[in-house]
C-alpha positions as a printed Julia matrix, in Angstrom:
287×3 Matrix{Float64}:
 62.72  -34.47    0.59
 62.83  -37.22    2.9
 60.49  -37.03    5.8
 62.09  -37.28    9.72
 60.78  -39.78   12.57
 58.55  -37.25   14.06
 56.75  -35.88   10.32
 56.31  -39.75    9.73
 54.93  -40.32   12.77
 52.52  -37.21   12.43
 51.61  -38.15    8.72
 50.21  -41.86   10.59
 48.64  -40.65   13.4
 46.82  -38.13   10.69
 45.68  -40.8     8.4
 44.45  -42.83   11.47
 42.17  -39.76   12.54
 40.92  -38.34    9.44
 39.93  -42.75    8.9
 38.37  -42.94   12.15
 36.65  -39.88   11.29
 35.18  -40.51    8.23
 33.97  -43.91    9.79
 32.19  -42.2    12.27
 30.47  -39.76    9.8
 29.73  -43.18    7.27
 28.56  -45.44    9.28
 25.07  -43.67   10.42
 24.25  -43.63    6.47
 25.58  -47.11    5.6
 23.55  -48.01    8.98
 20.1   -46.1     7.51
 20.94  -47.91    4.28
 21.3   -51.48    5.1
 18.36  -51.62    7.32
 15.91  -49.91    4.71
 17.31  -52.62    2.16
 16.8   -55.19    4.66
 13.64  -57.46    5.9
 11.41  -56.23    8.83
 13.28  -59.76   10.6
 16.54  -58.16    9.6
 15.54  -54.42   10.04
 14.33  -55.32   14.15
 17.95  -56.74   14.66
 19.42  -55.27   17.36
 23.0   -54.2    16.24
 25.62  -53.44   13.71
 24.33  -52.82   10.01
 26.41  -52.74    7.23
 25.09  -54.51    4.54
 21.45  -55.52    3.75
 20.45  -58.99    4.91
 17.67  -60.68    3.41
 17.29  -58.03    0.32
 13.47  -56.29    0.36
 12.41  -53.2    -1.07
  9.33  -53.26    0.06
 10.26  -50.32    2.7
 10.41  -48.32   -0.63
  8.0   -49.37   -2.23
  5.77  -48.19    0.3
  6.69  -44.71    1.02
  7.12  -43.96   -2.62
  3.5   -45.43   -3.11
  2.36  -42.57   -0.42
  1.01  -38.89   -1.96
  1.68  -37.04    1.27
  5.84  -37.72    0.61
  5.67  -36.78   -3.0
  3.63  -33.52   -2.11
  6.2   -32.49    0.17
  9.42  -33.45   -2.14
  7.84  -31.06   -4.58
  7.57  -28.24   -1.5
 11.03  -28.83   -0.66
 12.07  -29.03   -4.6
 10.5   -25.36   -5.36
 12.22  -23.86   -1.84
 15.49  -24.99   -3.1
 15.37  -23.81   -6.37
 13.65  -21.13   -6.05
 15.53  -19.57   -3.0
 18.32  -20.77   -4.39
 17.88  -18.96   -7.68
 17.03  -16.1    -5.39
 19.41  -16.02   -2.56
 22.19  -15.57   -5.75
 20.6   -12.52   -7.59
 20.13  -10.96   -4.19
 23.62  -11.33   -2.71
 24.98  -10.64   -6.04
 23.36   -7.13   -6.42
 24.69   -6.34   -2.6
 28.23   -7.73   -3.15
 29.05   -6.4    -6.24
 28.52   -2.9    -5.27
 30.77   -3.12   -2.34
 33.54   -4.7    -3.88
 33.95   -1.37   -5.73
 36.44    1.24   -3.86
 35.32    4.24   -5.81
 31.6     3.36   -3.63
 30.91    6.39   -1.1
 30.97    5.23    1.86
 31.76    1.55    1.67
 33.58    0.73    4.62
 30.38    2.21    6.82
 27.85    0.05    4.12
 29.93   -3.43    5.09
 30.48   -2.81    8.51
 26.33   -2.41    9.5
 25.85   -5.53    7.13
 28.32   -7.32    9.17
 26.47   -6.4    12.52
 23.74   -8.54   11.24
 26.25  -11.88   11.27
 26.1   -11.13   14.94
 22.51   -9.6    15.78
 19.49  -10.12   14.67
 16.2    -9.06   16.03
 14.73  -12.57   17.21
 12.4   -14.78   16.79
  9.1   -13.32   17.93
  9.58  -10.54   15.99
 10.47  -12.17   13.34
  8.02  -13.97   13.33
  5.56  -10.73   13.83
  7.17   -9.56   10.63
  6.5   -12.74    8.79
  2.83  -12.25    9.89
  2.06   -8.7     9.37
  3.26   -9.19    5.73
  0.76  -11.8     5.31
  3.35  -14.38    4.39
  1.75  -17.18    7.55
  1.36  -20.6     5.54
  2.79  -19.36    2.63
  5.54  -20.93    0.87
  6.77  -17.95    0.25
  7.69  -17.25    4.42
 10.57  -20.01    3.53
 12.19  -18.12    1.17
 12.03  -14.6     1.61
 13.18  -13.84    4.72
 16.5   -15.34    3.96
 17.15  -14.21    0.69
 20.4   -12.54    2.09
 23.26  -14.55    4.09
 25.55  -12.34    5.32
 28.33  -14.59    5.35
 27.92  -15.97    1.5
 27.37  -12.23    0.24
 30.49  -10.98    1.97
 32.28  -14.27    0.46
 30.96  -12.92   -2.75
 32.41   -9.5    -2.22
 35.97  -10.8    -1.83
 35.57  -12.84   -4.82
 34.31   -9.76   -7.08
 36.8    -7.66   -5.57
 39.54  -10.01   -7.4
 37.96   -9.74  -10.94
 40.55   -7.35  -12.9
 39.11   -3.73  -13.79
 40.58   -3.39  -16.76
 38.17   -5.85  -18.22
 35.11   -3.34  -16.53
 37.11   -0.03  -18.2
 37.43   -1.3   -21.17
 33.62   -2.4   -21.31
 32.78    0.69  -20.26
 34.79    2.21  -22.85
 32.66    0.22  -25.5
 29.46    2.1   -23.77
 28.15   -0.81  -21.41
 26.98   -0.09  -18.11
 26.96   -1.33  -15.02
 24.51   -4.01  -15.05
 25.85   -4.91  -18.25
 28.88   -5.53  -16.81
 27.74   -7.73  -14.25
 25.64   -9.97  -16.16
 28.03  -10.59  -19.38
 31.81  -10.02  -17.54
 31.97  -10.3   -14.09
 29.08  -13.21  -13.57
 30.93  -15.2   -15.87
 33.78  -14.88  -14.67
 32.55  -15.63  -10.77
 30.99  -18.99  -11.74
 33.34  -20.99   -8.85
 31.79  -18.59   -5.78
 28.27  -18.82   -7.44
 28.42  -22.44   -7.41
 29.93  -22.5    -4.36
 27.23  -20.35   -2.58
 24.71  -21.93   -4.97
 25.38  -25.53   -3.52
 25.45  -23.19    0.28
 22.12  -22.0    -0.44
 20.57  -25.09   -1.43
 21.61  -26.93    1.04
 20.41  -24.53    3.6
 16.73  -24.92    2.22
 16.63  -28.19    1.35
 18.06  -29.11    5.1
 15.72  -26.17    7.13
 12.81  -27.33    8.85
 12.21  -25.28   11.82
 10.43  -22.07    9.76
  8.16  -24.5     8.16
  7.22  -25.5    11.95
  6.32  -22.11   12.63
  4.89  -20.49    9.48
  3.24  -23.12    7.87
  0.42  -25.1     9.28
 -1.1   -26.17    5.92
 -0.14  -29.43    5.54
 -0.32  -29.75    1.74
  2.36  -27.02    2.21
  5.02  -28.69    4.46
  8.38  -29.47    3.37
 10.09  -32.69    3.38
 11.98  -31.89    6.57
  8.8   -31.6     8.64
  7.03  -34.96    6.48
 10.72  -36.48    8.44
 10.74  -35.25   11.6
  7.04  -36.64   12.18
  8.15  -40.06   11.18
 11.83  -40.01   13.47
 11.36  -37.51   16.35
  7.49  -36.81   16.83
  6.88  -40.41   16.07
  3.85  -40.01   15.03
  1.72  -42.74   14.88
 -0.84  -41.53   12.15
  1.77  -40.99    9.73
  3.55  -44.26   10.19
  0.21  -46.29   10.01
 -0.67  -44.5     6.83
  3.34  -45.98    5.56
  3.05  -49.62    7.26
  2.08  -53.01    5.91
  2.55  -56.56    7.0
  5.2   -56.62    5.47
  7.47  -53.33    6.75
  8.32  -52.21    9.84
  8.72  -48.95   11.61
 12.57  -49.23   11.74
 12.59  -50.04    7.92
 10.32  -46.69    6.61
 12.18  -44.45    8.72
 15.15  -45.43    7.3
 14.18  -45.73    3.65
 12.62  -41.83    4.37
 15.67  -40.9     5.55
 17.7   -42.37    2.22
 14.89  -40.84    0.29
 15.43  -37.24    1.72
 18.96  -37.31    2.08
 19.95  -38.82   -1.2
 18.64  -35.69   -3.67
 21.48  -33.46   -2.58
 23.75  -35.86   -2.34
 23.91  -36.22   -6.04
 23.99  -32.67   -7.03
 27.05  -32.87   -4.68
 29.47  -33.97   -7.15
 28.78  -32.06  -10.24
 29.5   -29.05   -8.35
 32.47  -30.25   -5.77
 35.06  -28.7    -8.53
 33.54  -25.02   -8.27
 32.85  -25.77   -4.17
 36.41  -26.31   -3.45
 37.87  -23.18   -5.91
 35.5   -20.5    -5.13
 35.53  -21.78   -1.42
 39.06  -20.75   -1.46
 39.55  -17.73   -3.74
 36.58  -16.57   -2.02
 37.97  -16.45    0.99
 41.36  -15.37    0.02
 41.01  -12.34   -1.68
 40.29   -9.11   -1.04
């Protein structure tokens, strides 16, 4: 079909946004990139960055030379997973049950969870819960208080709700019960949404920060958000003197942290964008 003036003059102005778009949202990265490639004379340079001038890594090889950095990678690496790993079992055992009509009382069940995508009791006592459970500088004060996401689980729900039961009634029929059925049919067969709200999850942990502020004060047990934030927006002096040399500068170990924290989930990105963009959908679809 051929397009008129006014579609081809939509289709342009389109392709000029969505490019001035993803310019805006490169650039900062490309930016953080060149200048912790570059030399501390290059790095200084008031400016544009887009490519490294004067090729170093010596930004790089100083932070990865420091303990305190790969201490809190491995904080931030066991959050992930292991909330991660989590977050899925837990949202799984509350969506599948209310994807099922014959539950009593179902539509009551969904409707309070769904309150809590709107309400929530606060921080203090939140916090005050954290504390009486004996969780304060714990690592596991990261992960257990959001081991459910409303949103994801109810994203879950949809999805399940689509699986045909046919393939539950005749497994039934062979004698298997329920949790039988969820861990050899209906799991399987939900891979998309898990990766999808797998790739959610972890990027929730691996980008939080601001529980970490407040529950831990242990500072063998920070993440690598907090290790960040004192290098970029506390600017702390003590942890950029324990980073610097002769031959870095401030500008060029901010930036190479910022590559180093930024970079882990960007490659897990890809090997799951196929499930991300199906189960995104279907997901939300359904039901």
């Amino acid at each position: 079909m051929r397009m008129t003036t006014g579609e081809k003059a939509f289709q342009v102005v389109l392709i000029v946004f969505i490019t001035l778009l993803c310019v805006a949202m490169l650039y900062p990265f490309v930016h953080e990139l060149a200048v912790s490639l570059s030399s501390p004379t290059e790095a200084i340079r008031q400016g544009i960055h887009i490519i490294p001038l004067e090729f170093s890594l010596d930004a790089y090889n100083q932070v990865l030379s420091s303990k305190d950095i790969w201490t809190s990678l491995y904080n931030s690496i066991f959050r992930t997973v292991v909330g991660t790993i989590l977050m899925l079992i837990m949202m799984t055992m509350g969506a599948y049950p209310l994807s099922k009509k014959y539950l009593p009382h179902r539509s009551y069940y969904t409707m309070f969870i769904v309150i809590t995508m709107f309400f929530s009791g606060g921080l203090i006592p939140t916090y005050l819960l954290v504390k009486n459970l004996h969780l304060v500088d714990s690592s596991w004060a990261l992960i257990i208080p959001g081991l459910i996401s409303t949103f994801s689980m109810m994203i879950m729900r949809n999805f399940f709700m689509g699986v045909p039961e046919e393939l539950e009634e005749s497994a039934k029929i062979d004698g298997a019960n329920d949790i039988r059925i969820l861990v050899s049919i209906v799991v399987p067969l939900s891979m998309p949404i898990m990766a999808t709200v797998g790739l959610w999850s972890a990027v929730y942990h691996w980008n939080a920060w601001f529980d970490a502020l407040i529950y831990i004060q242990d500072i063998k047990k920070q993440v690598l958000q907090i290790y960040l934030r004192k290098l970029v927006v506390s600017n702390e002096d003590t942890a950029l003197q324990a980073l610097m040399n002769q031959t870095v500068t401030q500008e060029s170990i901010k930036a190479a942290v910022i590559m180093f924290v930024t970079l882990p989930i960007l490659i897990v990105y890809p090997f799951l964008q196929k499930y991300f963009v199906k189960g995104a959908l279907i997901g939300s679809l359904k039901g």
